[in-house]
N, C-alpha and C positions, 0 to 999 in steps of 0.2 A: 669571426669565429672559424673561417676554415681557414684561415694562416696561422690560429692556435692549435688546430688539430694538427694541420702540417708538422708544425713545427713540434708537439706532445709525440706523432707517430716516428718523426725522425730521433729524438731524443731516446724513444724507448729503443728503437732499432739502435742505434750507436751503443746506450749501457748494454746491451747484451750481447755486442760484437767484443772477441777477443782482444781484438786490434787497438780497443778504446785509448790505451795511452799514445798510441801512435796518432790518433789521429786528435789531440789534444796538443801533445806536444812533438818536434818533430827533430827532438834530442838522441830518439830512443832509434832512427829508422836505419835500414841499413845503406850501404854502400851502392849499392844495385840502386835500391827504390830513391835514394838521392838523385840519384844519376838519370834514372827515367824522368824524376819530373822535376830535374832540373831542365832537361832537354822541350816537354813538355809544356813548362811556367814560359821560355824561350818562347818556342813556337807561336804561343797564344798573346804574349806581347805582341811578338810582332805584328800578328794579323790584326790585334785590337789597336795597335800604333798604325798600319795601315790604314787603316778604314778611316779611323778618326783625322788622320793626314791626308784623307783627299776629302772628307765630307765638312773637317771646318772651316777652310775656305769658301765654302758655297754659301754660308750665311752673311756673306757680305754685301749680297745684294740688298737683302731684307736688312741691314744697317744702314746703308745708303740711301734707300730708300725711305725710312721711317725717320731716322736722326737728323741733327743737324749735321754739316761736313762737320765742325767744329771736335764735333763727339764720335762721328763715322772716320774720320782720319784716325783717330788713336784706337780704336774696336777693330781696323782693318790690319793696321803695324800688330793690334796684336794679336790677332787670328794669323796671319802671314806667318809671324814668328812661333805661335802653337804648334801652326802646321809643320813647319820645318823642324820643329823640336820632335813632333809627331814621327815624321819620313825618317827623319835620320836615326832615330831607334826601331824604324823598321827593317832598314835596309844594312843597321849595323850586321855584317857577316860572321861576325868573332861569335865563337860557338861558346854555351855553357855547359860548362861536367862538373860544377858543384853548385850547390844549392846559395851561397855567400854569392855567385856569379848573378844568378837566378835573382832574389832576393833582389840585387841592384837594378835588374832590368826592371821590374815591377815596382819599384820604388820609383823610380825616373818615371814610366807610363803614369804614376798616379799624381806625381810631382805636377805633372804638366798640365792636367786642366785644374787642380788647387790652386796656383799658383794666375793661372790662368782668369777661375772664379775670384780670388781675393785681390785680384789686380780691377778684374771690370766693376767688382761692386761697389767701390766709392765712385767709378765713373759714369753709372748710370742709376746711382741714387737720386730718387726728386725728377728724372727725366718723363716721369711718367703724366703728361699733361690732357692723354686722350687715351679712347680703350686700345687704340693700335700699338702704343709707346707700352701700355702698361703693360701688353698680352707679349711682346719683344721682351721688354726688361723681366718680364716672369721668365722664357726662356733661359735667360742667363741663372737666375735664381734657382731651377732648377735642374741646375749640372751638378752638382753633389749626390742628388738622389741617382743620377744615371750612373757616376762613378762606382758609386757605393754597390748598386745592382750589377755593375759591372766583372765584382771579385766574383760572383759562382762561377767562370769561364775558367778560373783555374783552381787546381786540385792541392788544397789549403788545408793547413791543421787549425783549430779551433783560435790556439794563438798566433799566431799567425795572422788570419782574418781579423783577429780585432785589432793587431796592431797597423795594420793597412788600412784597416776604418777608419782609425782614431783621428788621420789627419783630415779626410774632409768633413767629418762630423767637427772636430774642431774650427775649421772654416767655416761651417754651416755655424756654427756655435758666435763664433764673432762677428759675422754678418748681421745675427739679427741684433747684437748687443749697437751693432753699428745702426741700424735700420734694413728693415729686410724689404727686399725687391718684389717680393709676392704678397705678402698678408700683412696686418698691423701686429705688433708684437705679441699682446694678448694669442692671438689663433698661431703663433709662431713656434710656442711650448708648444701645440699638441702637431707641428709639424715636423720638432725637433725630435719628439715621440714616434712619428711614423719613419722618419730615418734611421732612425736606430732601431727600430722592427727591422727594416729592409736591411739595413747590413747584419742581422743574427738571419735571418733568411737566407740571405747572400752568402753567410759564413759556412752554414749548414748545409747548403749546394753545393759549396767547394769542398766542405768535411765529403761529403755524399761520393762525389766522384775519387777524393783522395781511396775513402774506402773499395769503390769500385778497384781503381789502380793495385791497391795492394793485393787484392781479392785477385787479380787476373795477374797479377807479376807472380805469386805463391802457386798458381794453378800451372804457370809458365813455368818457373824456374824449376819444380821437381819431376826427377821419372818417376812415370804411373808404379811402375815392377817395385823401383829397387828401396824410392823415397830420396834417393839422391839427386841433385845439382842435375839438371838436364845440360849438358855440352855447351851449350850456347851461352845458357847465363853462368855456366862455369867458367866460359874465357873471359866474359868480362870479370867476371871478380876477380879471376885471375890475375888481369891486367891492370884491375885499381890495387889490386893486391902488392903486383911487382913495383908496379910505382911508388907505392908508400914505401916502400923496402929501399928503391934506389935513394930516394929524398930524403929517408930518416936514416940512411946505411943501416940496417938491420939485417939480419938472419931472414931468411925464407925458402922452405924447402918445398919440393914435388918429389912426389912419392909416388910412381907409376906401378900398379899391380895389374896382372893381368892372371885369370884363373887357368893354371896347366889342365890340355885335353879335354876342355870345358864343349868343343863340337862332340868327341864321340858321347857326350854323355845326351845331347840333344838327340845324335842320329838313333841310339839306340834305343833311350827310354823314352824319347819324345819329348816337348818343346814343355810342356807345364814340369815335369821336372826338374826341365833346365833351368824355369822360373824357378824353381822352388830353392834350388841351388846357390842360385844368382842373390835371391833375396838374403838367404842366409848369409851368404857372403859379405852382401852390405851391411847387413845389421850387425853383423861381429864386428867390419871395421871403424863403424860409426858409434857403437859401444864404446870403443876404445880411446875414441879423440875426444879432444877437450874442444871446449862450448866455438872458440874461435879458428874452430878449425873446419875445414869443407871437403868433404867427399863427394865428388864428382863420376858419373858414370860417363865413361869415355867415350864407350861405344862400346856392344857385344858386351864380352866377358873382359871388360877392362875398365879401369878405376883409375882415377888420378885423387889423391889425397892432397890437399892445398894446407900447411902447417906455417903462419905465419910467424916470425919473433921466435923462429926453430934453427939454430946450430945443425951441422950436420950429424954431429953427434946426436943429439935430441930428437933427430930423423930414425937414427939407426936404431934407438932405443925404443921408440914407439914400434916400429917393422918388427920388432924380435918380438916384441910383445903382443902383436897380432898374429906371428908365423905360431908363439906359445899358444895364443887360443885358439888359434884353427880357421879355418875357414869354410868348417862344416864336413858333413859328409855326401859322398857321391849317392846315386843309386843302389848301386852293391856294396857299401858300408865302408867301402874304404876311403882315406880323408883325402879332401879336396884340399890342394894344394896350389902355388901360387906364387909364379917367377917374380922378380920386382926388382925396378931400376930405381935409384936416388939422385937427385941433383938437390945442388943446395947455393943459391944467390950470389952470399958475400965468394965462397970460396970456388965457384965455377966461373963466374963471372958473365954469363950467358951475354948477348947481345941485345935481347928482350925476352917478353913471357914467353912468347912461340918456340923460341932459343933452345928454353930451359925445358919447357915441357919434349921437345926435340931429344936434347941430350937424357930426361927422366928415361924416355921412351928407349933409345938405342941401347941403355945399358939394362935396360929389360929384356930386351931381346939378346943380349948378350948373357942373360942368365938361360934363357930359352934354351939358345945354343949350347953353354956347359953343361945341360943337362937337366933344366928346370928343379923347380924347387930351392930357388938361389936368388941372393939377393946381392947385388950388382952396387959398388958405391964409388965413389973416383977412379976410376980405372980401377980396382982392387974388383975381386969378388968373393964370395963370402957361404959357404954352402951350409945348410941345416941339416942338424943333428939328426933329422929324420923324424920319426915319433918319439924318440927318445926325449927330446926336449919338450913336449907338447905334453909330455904324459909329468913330467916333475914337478912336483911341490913346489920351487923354489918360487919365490917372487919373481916374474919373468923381466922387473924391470934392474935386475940385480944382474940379467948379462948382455952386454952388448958386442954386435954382430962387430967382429973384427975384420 
């Protein structure tokens, strides 16, 4: 009864988390949260390959001792060999950054004692002649149930977990059809029942922490102020950003804004104003972009706008369309305005992200220097109409910044 409760109070908590498809399926997640617990699923391999790599050789004594050599020679080659299969997925150093990488390490860890279990159980079937053989030979019989409880240690989508179950429930499945090492057949169904409780347990521990994960990467990744990309998870997206870009050769542009005189309006009207500023500012230019697109708060009064599968035209076009809606107004009513540098992937050809964001930046400051209120694009620069363009009818995506 209290593993039904459990598991009824985790169920309601998940349908009422927004998150639910994510943690269901793990089709929908982003780029970032791949990447975290790719790096994550990694780690806990290892440590779970670790352990099991120095702790299954120690049951060798207890085979030696209880068995015949006859039966202890091949329990020992195949412990020896578990163990080695163990170490060397733990001490593998090749790093994982996608989830396909992930996946294969945890498929290998669960490979190893399946394989492991469906090897020893025809060879200590019938070995049970006395209660010390029988109470040995149940050990082996139940390493499925430890594998199975083993999946909450990492942070799993609902499919996911089952598809990791399926394989030692399936070994546990042929075992008993073979003869099982613990119970007579009959008591074997309601043992194959309490396995499969334990891996929706197990699954739901992993769903549990996945949710934690996402719940603290969403808390991480935005500024409190602005609601944008906090710095840090904006260079890595950045950087998984650029690389799709290099690998698929596509378009990708940086879009560096920085708000002109954005200090004297701090020094004079004070620091919640400047918030109030700052916010209006992000919320115009996040209005504007489309769903795949990320605005990042740089630092201060500065913004990097991340437009992937973006021409530099298609740069320029969105900037003019932002410089038309404004960027709010100051304290004294007049409009806050807003230098901006453009780089653009295929046609700068930066050296990396760092590169690119580099060169966004210098040609912002190059509008700075002509004068602010300018927008900066290959070497060219390009100055606004002033408010005359901000105040027009026209569809703003009808002109672009030459």
């Amino acid at each position: 009864m209290r593993v039904e409760r459990l598991l009824a109070a985790l169920v309601d908590a998940f349908v009422r988390s927004d998150e639910l498809p994510d943690l269901i399926l793990p089709a929908g997640h982003t780029p970032i949260l791949q990447r975290r617990r790719a790096a994550m699923i990694q780690s806990r391999v290892r440590m779970v390959a670790l352990i099991f790599g120095v702790l299954t050789p120690l049951w060798i004594a207890i085979d030696v001792t209880v068995f015949e050599w006859s039966l202890a020679i091949w329990l020992i080659l195949l412990r020896l060999t578990a163990s080695a299969a163990f170490l060397a997925l733990a001490f593998d150093r090749r790093s994982c950054e996608d989830m396909r990488c992930a996946w294969g390490r945890l498929a290998a860890l669960l490979a190893i004692p399946t394989l492991f279990f469906a090897i020893s159980h025809p060879l200590l079937y019938n070995q049970g002649v006395d209660d010390l053989r029988i109470a040995v030979s149940a050990g082996y019989g139940y390493l499925p149930f430890v594998m199975v409880a083993g999946l909450s240690v990492f942070p799993l989508t609902a499919v996911e977990g089952a598809l990791f179950a399926a394989p030692m429930l399936g070994a546990h499945l042929a075992a008993g059809f073979y003869g099982s090492l613990v119970m007579p057949f009959p008591s074997y169904i309601s043992a194959l029942w309490l396995l499969a409780l334990i891996a929706v347990v197990a699954t739901l521990a992993a769903i549990s922490q996945l949710h934690f994960m996402i719940a603290l990467l969403q808390q991480a990744a935005h500024d409190a102020l602005t609601g944008a990309f906090s710095r840090r998870i904006g260079e890595e997206l950045l950087k998984l950003q650029v690389a799709h870009a290099e690998r698929t050769a596509q378009p990708l542009s940086a879009i560096f804004v920085d708000l002109d005189d954005f200090k004297a309006v701090n020094d004079r009207y004070g620091h919640e104003e400047g918030d109030r500023v700052l916010r209006h500012a992000a919320n115009t230019i996040r209005s504007l972009l489309r769903q795949s697109d990320a605005l990042i708060r740089w630092g201060g009064e500065e913004f990097l706008v991340v437009m992937p599968d973006t021409p530099l035209d298609g740069a320029v076009i969105a900037v003019e369309r932002m410089r038309r809606a404004g960027f709010g107004k100051r304290p004294d009513g007049s409009l806050q305005t807003a230098s901006i540098g453009i780089a653009e992937q295929t046609a700068d050809r930066p050296a990396d992200w760092e590169a690119l964001v580099e060169l966004a930046d210098q040609r912002m400051y190059r509008a700075k220097q002509d004068g602010k209120d300018r927008v900066v694009i290959t070497g060219t620069m390009a100055e606004s109409a002033a408010g005359a363009k901000r105040e027009t009818d026209a569809d703003p995506w009808d002109s672009i910044v030459a």
